[in-house]
C-alpha positions as CSV (number, residue, x, y, z in Angstrom):
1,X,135.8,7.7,-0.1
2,X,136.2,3.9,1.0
3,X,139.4,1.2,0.6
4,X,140.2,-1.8,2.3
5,X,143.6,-2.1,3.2
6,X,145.2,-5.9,4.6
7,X,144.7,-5.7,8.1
8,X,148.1,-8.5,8.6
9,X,150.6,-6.2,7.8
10,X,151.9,-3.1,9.6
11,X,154.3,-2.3,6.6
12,X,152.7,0.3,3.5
13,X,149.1,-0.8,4.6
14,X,147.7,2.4,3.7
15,X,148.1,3.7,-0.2
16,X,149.4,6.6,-0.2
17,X,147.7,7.7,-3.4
18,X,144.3,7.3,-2.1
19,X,144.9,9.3,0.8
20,X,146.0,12.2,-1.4
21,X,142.7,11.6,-3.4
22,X,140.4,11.7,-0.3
23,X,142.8,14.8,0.6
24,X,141.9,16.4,-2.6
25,X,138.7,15.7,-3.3
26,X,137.9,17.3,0.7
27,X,140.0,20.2,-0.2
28,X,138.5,20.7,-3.7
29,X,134.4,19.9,-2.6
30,X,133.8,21.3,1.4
31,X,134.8,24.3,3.3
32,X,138.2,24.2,5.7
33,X,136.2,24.1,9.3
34,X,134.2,21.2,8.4
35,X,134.5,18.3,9.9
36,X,136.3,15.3,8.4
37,X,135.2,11.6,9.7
38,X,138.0,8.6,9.4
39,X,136.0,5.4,10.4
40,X,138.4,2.3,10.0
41,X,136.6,-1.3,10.7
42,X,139.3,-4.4,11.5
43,X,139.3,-7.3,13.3
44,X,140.7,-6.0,16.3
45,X,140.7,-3.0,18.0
46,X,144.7,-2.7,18.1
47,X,144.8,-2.8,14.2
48,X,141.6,-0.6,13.6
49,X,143.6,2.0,15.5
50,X,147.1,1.5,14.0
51,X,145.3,1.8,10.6
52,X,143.6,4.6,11.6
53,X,146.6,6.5,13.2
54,X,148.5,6.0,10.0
55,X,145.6,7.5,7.8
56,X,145.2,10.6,9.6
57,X,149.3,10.9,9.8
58,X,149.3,10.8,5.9
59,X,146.1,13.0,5.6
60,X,147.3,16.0,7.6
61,X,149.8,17.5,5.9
62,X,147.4,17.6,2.3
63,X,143.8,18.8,4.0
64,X,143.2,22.6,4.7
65,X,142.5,23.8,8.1
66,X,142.9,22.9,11.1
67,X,144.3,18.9,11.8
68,X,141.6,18.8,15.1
69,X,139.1,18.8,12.1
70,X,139.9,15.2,11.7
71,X,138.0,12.6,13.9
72,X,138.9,8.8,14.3
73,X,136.4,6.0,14.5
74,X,137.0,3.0,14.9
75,X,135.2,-0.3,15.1
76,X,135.8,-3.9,15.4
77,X,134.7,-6.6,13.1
78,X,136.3,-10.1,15.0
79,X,134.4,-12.0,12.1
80,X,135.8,-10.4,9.8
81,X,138.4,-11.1,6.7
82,X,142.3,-10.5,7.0
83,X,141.4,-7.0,5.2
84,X,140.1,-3.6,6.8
85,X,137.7,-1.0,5.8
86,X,138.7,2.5,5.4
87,X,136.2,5.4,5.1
88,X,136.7,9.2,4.8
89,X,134.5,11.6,4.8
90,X,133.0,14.6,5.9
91,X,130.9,15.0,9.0
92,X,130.8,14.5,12.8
């Protein structure tokens, strides 16, 4: 599952209701030890791992299993627009 979220603003950046989607469609389609990938792409690396932080904060308490399931990527776009790119998934 993918979003952008504005990358300016520290305050509600990341719906909540899309988190709890991700959350349920991981719970509902793959097995509690796999691996779940968060891969957030911003314009710097500061905001890519605030976003990031704040995903895997909301995520936690809706996924099954273990929280050390969930792994953080993040990458830096310095071209990019004032909005960052938000994946979930399953996988290493």
């Amino acid at each position: 599952m993918s979003f952008s979220v504005p990358a300016e603003s520290a305050q509600e950046r990341v719906p909540e209701a899309v988190v709890l989607e991700a959350a349920t469609r991981l719970n509902h389609g793959t097995a509690p030890t796999i691996p779940v990938r968060v891969e957030v792409t911003a314009p710097t690396f500061n905001i890519a791992k605030s976003i990031a932080d704040e995903v895997v904060a909301s995520l936690k308490p809706h996924l099954y299993g273990e929280p050390s399931r969930i792994a953080v990527v993040t990458n830096v776009d310095a071209g990019g627009a004032d909005r960052a790119s938000v994946t979930i998934r399953t996988g290493k």
